[in-house]
C-alpha positions as CSV (number, residue, x, y, z in Angstrom):
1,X,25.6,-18.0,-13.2
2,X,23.1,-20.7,-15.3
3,X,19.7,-19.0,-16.5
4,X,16.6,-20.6,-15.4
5,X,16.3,-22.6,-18.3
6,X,19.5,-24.6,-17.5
7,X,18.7,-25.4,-13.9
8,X,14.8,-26.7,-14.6
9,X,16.6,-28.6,-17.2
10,X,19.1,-30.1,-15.0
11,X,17.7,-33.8,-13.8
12,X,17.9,-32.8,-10.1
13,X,15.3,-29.3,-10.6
14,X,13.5,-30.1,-13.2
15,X,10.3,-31.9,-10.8
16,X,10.3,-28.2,-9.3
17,X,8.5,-26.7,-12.6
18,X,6.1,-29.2,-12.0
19,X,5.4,-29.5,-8.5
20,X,3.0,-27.5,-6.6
21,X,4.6,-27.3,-3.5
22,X,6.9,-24.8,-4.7
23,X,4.1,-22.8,-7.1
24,X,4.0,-19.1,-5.8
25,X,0.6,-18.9,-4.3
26,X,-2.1,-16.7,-6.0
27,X,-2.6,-13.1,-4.9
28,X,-6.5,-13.5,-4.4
29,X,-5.5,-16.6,-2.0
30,X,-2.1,-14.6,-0.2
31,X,-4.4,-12.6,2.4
32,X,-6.6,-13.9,5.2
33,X,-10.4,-13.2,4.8
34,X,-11.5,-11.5,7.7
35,X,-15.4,-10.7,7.9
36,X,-17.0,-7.8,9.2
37,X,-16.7,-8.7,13.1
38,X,-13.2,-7.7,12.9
39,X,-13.2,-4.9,9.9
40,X,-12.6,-2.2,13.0
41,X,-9.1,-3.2,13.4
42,X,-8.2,-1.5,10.0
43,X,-9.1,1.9,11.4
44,X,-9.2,1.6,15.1
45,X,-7.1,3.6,17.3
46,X,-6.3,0.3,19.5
47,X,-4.8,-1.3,16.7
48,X,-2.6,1.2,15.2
49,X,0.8,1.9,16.3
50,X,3.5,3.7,15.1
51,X,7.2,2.2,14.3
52,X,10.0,4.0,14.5
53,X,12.9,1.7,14.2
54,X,12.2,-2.3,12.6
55,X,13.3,-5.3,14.7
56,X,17.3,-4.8,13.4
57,X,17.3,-1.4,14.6
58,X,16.7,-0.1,11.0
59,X,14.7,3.8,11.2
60,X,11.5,3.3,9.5
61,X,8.5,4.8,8.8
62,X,5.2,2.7,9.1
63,X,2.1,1.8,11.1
64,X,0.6,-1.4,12.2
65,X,-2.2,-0.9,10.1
66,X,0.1,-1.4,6.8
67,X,1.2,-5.0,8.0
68,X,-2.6,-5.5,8.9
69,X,-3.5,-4.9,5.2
70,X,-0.8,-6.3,4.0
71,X,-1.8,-9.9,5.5
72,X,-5.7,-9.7,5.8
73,X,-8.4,-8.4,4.0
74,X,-12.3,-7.9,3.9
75,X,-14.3,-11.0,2.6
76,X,-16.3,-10.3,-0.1
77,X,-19.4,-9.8,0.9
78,X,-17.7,-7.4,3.9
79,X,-16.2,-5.2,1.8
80,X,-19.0,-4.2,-0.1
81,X,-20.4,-3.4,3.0
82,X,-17.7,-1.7,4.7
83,X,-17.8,0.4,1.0
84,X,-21.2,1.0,1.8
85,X,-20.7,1.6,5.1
86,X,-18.2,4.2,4.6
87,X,-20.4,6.0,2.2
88,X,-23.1,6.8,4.8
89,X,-20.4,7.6,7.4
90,X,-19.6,10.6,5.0
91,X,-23.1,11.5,4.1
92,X,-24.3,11.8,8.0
93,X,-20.7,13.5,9.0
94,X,-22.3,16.1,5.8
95,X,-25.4,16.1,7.3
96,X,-24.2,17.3,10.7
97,X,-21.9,19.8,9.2
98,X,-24.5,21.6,7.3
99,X,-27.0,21.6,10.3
100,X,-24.7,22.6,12.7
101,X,-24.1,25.8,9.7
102,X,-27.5,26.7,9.5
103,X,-27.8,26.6,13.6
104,X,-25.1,28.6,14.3
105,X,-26.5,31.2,11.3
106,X,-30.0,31.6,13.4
107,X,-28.3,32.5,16.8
């Protein structure tokens, strides 16, 4: 087996160093941006289904929702939203927990 080195430095490879058609693409460009219209399908019910077996017949252990975020993710300005968003999910789901203590308490 030749190292790397040798084949870019063989005549035939060496233009694939240098050409951008065969450059890994970056990490921040390897998901689609998807704004906040469509930020439910991360958490959704609808969207999230359960695999048992993979397309070979393979047992695995996954959900939908992996693949989703494994291809798409939040634009920018959408997920400092959906960060905020979350954050005042959890503070009313709080709220409602503590009144729902102190009503129960009075009866």
């Amino acid at each position: 087996m030749s190292s790397q080195e040798e084949i870019l430095s063989d005549g035939r490879f060496s233009c694939v160093a240098t050409d951008p058609r065969f450059w890994e693409m970056p990490e921040k460009e390897r998901k689609v941006k998807i704004d906040k219209r469509f930020r439910a399908m991360f958490h959704d019910k609808k969207f999230k289904l359960r695999y048992t077996v993979d397309k070979r017949g393979r047992p695995v252990n996954y959900t939908s929702t992996e693949n989703l975020k494994k291809f798409y993710a939040l634009s920018e300005s959408d997920s400092d939203l959906s960060e905020s968003d979350s954050k005042e999910l959890t503070v009313k789901k709080k709220k409602k927990k503590k009144v729902k203590g102190k009503g129960e308490a009075e009866s």
